[in-house]
N, C-alpha and C positions, 0 to 999 in steps of 0.2 A: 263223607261226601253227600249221603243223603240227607243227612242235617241241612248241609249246605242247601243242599237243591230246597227242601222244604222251606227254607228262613224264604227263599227267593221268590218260588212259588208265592208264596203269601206276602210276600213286600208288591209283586205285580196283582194282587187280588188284591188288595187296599186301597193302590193306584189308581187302579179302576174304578173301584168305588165309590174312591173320593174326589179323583180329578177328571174319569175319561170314563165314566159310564157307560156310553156305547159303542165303548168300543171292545170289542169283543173277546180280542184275544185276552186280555188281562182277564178275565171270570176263567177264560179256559185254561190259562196257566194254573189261574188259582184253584181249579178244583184238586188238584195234585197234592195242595199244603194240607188240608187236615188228612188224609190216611196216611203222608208223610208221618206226621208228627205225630200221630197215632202210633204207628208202628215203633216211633224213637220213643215212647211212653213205655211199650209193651216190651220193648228189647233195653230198658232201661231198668225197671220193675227186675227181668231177668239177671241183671248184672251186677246190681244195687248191694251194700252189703249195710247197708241201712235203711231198709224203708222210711221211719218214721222222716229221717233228716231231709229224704229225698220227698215228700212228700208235703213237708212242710218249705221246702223251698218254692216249688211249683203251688204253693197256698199263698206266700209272701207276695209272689212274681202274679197274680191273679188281682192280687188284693189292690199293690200300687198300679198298677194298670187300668183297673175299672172304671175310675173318674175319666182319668182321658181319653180310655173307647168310648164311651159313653158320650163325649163331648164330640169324639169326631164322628162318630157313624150317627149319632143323633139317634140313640134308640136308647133303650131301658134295661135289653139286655144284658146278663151276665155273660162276661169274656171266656174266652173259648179255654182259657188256664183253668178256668172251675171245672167245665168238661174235662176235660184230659185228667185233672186231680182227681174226680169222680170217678171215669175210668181205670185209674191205677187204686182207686180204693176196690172197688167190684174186682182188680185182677186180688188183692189180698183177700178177697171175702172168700173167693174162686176158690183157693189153696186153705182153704181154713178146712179143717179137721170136725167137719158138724155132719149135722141130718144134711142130707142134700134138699130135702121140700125147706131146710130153714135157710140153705145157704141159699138157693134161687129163689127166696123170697127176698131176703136181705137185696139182692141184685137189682132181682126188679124195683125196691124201693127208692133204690139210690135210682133208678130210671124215671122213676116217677116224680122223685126231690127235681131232676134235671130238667125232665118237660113242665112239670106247674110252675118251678120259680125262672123258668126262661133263660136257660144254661143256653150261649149258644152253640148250634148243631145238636141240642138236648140230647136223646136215647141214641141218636143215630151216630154222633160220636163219640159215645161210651161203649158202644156195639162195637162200631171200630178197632179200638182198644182190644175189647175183649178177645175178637176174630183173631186178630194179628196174635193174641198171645198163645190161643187154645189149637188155632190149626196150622195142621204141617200138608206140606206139599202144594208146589208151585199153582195147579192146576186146580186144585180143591181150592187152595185161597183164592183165588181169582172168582170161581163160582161162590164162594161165600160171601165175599165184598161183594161179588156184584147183586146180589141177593139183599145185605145189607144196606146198599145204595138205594134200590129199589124200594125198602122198607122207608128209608128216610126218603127219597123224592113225594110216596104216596102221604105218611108220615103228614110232615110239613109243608107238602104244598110246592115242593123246588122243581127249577126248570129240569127236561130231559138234561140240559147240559150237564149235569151233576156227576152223570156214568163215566163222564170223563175220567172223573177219579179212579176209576179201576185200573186203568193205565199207570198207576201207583205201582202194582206188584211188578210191573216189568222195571221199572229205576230200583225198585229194590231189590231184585235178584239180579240187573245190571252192576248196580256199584257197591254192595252189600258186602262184598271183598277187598272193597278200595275202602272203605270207612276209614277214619279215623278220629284220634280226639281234637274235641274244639273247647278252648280254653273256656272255665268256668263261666268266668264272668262275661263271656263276651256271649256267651248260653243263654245265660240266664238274663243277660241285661238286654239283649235283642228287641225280643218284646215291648217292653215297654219304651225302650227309647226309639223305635222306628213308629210308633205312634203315637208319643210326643210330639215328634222333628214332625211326621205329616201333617198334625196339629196346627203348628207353629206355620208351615207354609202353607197351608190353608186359610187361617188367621190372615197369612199377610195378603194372599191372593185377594181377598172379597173384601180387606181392608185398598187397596191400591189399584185405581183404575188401572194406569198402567201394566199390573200385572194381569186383568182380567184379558187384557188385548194381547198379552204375551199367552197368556194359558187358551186363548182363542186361535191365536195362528199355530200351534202344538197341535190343537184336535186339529183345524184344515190340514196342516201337516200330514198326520196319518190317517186322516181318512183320504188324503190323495198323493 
């Protein structure tokens, strides 16, 4: 279920992005989708009886996705897959068997790969990651994200809306008992085929008058 909610969460952050910008509620649903899918990174890592396989899947799913985020949000950034893959590398580096001053440098390096090459949500959602894997207890993690959160607002520059995302730990200690599985491919292929199809109907919007005057009476719509 919180896969669920997370795919959703962030299908209404892209919406917004791409077709209803000011309109508000879509940023605030979507601050929920990455400490979602942080956490399903972190509880995944846990479960895994393969890293390398697992990891190389979320490399593949990063890789064919790139071009098309890249066409639709019109930025330069790397996709939010290379984060999340960065972060489940730091949770193995975590578990490695070394000096601790080599393993928390290795850490920080992967933090540092993430903010100079423009990972998006760079260090602040590799942090995420790591939070969701290293702390226990409902109350401590909430102070730790929101700690986390605050690092990345200051960080990067993002609006106060961003805190929203804390409100993450209560859907996961909400539905964290209802979970269940969701068929591989339909996992893994989310991603990149929900921005495609946005893509595609983006494309046809600013290709067809028509549909400009259709996506025109949508915002009147909800904004009254």
């Amino acid at each position: 279920m919180i896969r669920i909610i997370a795919m959703l969460t962030m299908i209404l952050d892209h919406m917004g992005q791409v077709f209803f910008p000011n309109i508000i509620i879509f940023p605030v649903a979507g601050r929920l989708a990455l400490p979602l899918f942080a956490w399903g990174i972190a509880n995944g890592y846990k479960k895994t009886s393969n890293f390398n396989a697992y990891a190389l899947r979320i490399l593949v799913l990063a890789i064919v996705s790139q071009y098309p985020y890249m066409l639709l949000f019109e930025n330069e950034y790397f996709n939010v897959c290379f984060t999340l893959l960065t972060g489940l590398i730091a949770l193995k580096v975590y578990d490695l068997k070394i000096n601790i001053f080599l393993k928390y440098l290795m850490i920080s390096l992967l933090g540092i790969v993430a903010h100079e090459f423009d990972f998006e949500y760079g260090v602040y959602g590799i942090a995420l990651v790591v939070v969701f894997y290293i702390v226990e207890g409902k109350y401590y993690l909430i102070f730790m994200q929101s700690v986390v959160t605050l690092f990345g607002v200051m960080l990067y520059n993002y609006y106060p809306l961003q805190l929203v995302s804390v409100l993450s730990v209560i859907i996961i200690n909400l539905f964290i008992k209802h979970n269940f599985k969701i068929i591989r491919v339909f996992q893994y292929s989310f991603y990149p085929v929900h921005i495609v199809l946005f893509l595609l109907i983006k494309n046809f919007i600013y290709a067809q008058p028509m549909s400009n005057y259709v996506l025109r009476r949508l915002t009147y719509l909800l904004y009254h």
